[in-house]
N, C-alpha and C positions, 0 to 999 in steps of 0.2 A: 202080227199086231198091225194094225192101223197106222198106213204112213203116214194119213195127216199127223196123226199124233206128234212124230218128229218134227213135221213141216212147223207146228205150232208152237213144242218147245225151241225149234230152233232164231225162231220171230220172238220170239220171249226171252231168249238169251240176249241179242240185239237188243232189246228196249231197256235187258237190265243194264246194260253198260253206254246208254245214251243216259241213262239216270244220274251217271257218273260223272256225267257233265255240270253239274251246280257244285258238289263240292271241289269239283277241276275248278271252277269259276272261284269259288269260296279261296278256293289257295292259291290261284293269280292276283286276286283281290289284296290281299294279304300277306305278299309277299311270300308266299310257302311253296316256295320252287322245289325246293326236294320231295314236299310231296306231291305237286304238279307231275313231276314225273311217273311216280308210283301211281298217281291214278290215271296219269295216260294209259301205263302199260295195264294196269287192271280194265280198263275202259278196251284196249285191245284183246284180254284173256277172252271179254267175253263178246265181242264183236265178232272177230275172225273163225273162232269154231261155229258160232252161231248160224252168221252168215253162210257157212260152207256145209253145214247140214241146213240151210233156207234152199238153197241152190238144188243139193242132192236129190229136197222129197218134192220139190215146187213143183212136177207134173201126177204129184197124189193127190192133188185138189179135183181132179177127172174122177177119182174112189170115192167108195161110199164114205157115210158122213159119221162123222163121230158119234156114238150113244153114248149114254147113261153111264155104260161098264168102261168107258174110255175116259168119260171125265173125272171118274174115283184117281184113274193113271194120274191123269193131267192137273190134277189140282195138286195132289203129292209131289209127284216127282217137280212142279213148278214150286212149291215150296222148300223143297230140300236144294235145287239146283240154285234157287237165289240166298240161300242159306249159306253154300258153298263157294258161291261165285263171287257173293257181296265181302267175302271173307280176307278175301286179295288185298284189299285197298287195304285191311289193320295189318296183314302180314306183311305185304312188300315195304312198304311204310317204316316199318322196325318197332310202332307202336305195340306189337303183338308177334315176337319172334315167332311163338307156340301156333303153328295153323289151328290145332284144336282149340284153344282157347278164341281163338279169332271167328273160327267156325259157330264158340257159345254166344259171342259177343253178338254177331250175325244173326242168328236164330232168335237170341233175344230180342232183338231190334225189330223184326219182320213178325214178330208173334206177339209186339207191344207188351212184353214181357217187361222189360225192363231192370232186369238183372244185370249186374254187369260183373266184369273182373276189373276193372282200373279203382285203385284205390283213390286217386286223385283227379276230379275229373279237369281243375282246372290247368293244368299242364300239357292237356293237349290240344293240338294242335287245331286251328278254326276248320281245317276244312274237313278233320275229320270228327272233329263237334257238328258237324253239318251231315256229311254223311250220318250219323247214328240218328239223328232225328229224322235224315229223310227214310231210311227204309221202317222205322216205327210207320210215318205220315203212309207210307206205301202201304205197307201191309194193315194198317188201322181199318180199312173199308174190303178190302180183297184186293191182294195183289193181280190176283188172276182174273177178276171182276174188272177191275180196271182197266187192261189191254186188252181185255175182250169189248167192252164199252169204244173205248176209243178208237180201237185197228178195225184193220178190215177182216171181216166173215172167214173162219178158215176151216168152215163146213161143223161148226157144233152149234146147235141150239144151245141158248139162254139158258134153261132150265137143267141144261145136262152142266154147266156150269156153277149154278147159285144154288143148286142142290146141293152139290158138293162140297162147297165153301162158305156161301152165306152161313153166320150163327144162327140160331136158335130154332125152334121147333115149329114154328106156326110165321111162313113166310108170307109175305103180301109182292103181290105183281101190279105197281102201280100205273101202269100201261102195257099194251096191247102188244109192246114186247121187248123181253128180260136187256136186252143190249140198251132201250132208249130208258129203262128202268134205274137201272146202274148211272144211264149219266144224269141223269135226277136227284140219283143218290151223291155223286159227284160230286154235282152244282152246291148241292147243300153243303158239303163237304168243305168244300174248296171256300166256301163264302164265309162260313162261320170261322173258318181258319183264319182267313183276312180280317174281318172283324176284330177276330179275339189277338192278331197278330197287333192292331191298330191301338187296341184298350191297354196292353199290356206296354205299348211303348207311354201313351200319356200316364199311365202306373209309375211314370220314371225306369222305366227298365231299356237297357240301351237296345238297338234294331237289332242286332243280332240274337241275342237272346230273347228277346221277343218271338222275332220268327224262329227261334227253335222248337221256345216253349209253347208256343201255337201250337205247333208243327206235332209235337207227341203229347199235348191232351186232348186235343182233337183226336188222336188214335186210343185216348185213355192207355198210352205208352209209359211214362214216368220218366224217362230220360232228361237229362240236365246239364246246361253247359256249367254246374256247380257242382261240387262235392257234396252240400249242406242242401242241394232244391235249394227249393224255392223260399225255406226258412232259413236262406242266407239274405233274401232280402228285406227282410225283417217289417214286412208293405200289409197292413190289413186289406186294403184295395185290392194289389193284386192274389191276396189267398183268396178273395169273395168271387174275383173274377175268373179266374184258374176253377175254383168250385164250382160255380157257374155251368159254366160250358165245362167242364166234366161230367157235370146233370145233363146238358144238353148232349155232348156224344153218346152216354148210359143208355141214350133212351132212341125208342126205334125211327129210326129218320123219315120211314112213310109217314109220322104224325106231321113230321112240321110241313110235307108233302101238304096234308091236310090241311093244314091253317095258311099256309100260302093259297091255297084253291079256294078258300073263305067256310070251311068244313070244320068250325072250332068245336062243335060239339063229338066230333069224333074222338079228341083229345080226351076228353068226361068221360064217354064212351067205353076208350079202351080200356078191359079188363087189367090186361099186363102194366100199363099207365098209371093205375091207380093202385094199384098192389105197389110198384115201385115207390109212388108216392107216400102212400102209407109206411113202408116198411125204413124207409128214408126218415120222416118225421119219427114214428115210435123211435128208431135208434137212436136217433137224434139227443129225443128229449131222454131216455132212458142213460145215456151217455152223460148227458149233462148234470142228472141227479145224482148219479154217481160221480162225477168228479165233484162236485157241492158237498154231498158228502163228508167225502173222502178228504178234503180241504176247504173248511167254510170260509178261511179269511181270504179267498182266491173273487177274482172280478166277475162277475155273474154274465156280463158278454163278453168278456174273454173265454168263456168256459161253452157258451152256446156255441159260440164261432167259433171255438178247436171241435168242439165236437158235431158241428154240423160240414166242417171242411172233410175232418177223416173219416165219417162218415160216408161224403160223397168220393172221396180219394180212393174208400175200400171198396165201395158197393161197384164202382167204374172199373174196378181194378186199375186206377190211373198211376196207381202206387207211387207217387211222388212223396220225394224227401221232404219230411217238414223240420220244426227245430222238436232239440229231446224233449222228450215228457215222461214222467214215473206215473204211468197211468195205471190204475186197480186193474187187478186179474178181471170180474168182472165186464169191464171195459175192449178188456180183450176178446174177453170169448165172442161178446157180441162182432165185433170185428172179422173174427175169423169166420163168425158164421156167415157174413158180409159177404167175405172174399168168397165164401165157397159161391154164392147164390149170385152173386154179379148182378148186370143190367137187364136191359129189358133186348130181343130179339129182335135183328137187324139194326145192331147199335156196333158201337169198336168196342165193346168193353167184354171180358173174358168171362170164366165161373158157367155153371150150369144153365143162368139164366132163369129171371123173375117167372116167364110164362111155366114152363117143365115146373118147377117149385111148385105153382098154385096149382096146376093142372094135379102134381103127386096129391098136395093136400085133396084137393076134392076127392081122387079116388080113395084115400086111406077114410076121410069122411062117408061118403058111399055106402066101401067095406063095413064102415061099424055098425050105421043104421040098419044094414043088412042081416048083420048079425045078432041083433036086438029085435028087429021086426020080422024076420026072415027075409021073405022074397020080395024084393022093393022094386020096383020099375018104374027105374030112374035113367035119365040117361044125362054124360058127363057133356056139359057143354062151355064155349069158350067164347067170346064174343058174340053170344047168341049162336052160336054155329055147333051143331054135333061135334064134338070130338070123337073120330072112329077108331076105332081096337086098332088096327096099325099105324096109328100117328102113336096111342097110350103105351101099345107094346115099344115103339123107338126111345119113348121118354124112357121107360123103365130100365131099358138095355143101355141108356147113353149113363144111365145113373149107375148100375153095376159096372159097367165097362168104368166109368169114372174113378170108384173105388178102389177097382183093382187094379187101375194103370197107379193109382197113391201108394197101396199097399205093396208093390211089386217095384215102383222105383223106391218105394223110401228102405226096402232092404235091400238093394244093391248099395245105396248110397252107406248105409249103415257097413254092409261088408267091405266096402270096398274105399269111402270116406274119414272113417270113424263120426267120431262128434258125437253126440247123446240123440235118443231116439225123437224127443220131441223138438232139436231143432232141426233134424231132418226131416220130417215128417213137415212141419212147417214151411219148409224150403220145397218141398216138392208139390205141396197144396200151393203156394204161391206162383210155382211157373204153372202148374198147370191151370191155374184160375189165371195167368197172364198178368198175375198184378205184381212180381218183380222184388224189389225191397222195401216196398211198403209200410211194412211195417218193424223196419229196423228201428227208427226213432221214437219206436213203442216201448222195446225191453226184447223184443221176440227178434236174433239179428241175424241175416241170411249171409253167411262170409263164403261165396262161391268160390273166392279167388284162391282160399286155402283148399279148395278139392283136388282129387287127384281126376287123369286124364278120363279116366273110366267114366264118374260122376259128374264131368263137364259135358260128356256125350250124353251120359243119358240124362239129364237135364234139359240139352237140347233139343232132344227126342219129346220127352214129355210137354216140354215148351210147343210144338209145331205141332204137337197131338193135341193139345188145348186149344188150340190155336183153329185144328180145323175139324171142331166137333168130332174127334174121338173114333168114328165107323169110319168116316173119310180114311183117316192116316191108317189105323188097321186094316183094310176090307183091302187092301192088294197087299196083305201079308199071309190072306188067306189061303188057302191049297185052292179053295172052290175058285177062286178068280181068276186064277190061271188054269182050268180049263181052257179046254178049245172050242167049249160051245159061246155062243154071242148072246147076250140080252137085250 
């Protein structure tokens, strides 16, 4: 195997435990010396191996350069080892005797899952209220995207990276190349985080919380220095604003590329944009008529604004806690179909994504005309652009493989969890759409923390297979991959 490979997980171990530095800062700040310690010595687990495998492969930088069939390695195995690593700080801590369950808590965090095991979140402790929002804010954009953007060169092309990691199906290269891409993407990143960090303190929400809850809906994470989210603060302001910039993370960051470059009509333009658009309003008001319905003596903008907030909360997968609601079945399905279909490509939000969704429809449209007219000579196109047989084949394969990663954890969980079939089936569509407990304050309630050890793994599994489009996290479980021929 390819030493840089090492060379670059071991540079990537280092960066995960410099990370470890803000909520080291968070519990100096705050008096939290006991856990000062425990993330010193986690900030060490992963420094000193890291470092000593930097050291080991540092003259494989002279080897050939990393391909395509190294970065399927390098994006997995960087997922599972910050999965692992990040898992020390809830363990040594005593927040999390269980490594396994620290392990789910971790993968949930990094995969803007946003499930958790703590029944109570306000009891713990600030700095590692910090930590859980930072590795969400980490993993929201690409963990592995990000130290490649920022470090220096360690012989992989851009492409052999954002193939692997970037969401959705139809990627955009908005410069001339994938490293000054990423920090574009970044900037954006980083700036709307600030912003919405700024809105949510004049919201009345105190600085800490503010910056958390920045921090994981900008990832469309769902995590909460609350038990209750964000409907413990009881703020129409802040649910508008949290929605907001949930719409904004949803949606693909090359557009706002566009409208900073003065290119607004690209926004109109983009196909996936206005499908999200669309399918955003119809739920919306569909949502609304049904709870009017369902309760006519209920407030007609209180009833838009629930249902245009969990609208945007599900389509994000932002899966944050709202306050309870007895909301129609009805209500729900539509939701769930929500969750399945997510945001729109090259956004932080989970689900199969808006683009693959229209793209399937058109072919199933196609197929009928075909079938009715015979031989029709059409060709399937996407932004103006051909869509070719092996972009249609990936959609089709990412949507069966989808299925059956659902159908195969939901009967482990079943064997091995109990519970009833539908709210496992529920639970395992939600980690793998990355949207978390979302929809607990629905009627539909995800109680991870009663699984047994088996089902907190594969939970986690399914989480970080959601997490990085499905072929990624498979294709070195393959026999073919491990061959000894190169690609």
């Amino acid at each position: 195997m390819n030493k840089r490979i090492f060379h670059f997980l071991g540079i990537f171990l280092i960066a995960i435990g410099a990370a470890m530095l803000l909520p080291l800062f968070t519990a100096l700040v705050y008096g939290e010396y006991h856990l000062a310690g425990a993330f010193i010595l986690s900030i060490l687990i992963c420094i000193v191996p890291g470092w000593i495998v930097h050291l080991s492969y540092k003259k494989s930088l002279t080897e050939e350069k990393i391909n395509f069939r190294d970065g399927y390695f390098i994006v997995t195995a960087v997922w599972f080892i910050s999965s692992i690593f990040s898992a020390f700080p809830y363990f040594i801590s005593g927040v999390m005797p269980n490594f396994i369950d620290a392990f789910f808590e971790s993968a949930s965090g990094y995969s803007t899952t946003g499930a958790t095991l703590f029944t109570n979140v306000e009891t713990l402790p600030h700095s590692i209220l910090m930590w859980r929002s930072l590795t969400q804010w980490l993993g929201g954009m690409g963990i592995v995207v990000l130290f490649f953007a920022f470090l220096p060169s360690f012989g992989a092309k851009g492409n052999t990276i954002a193939n692997a990691e970037a969401p959705g199906a139809f990627q955009r290269k908005l410069t001339s190349r994938y490293s000054d891409t990423a920090r574009v993407f970044y900037a954006l990143y980083v700036s709307l985080t600030l912003v919405l960090t700024i809105l949510l303190v004049i919201g009345d929400m105190n600085i800490f919380d503010a910056i958390n809850h920045a921090l994981t809906t900008m990832a469309t994470g769902g995590f909460s220095t609350r038990t209750g989210g964000i409907g413990s603060y009881d703020s129409t302001f802040i649910y508008i604003v949290i929605g907001i910039f949930a719409f904004f993370a949803a949606t693909n960051f090359g557009l706002f590329f566009d409208m900073i470059c003065g290119r607004f009509r690209s926004l109109l333009k983009d196909e996936e944009f206005r499908s999200f658009v669309a399918i955003v309003a119809i739920s919306s008001i569909l949502i609304t008529i049904s709870l009017k319905l369902t309760d006519s003596s209920t407030n007609a903008i209180n009833d838009v604004t629930a249902a245009f907030f969990q609208v945007i909360n599900t389509i994000s997968t932002l899966g944050v806690e709202t306050a309870n609601s007895n909301w129609p079945p009805f209500c729900l399905i539509i939701l769930a179909l929500l969750m399945i279909t997510g945001g729109c490509s090259s956004s932080t939000s989970g689900g199969i994504k808006v683009s693959r969704i229209t793209t399937l429809i058109k072919v199933l449209k196609l197929d009928v005309r075909r079938r009715i007219h015979g031989t029709v000579v059409e060709e399937i196109t996407y932004n103006g652009k051909k869509v070719d047989t092996k972009t249609m084949d990936y959609i089709l394969s990412f949507v069966i493989l989808y299925l059956t990663i659902v159908l195969t954890a939901t009967l482990i969980i079943c064997g091995f969890g109990g519970g009833d079939l539908m709210t496992n089936l529920i639970s395992v569509l939600s980690c793998i759409s990355n949207l978390g407990p979302g929809m607990d304050s629905l009627g539909l309630v995800c109680e991870y923390h009663t699984q047994s050890a088996i089902c907190s793994i594969t939970y986690a599994f399914v989480m970080i297979a959601g997490r990085l489009e499905l072929e990624t996290f498979l294709v070195i479980f393959s026999r073919h991959y491990w061959k000894t021929y190169r690609v």
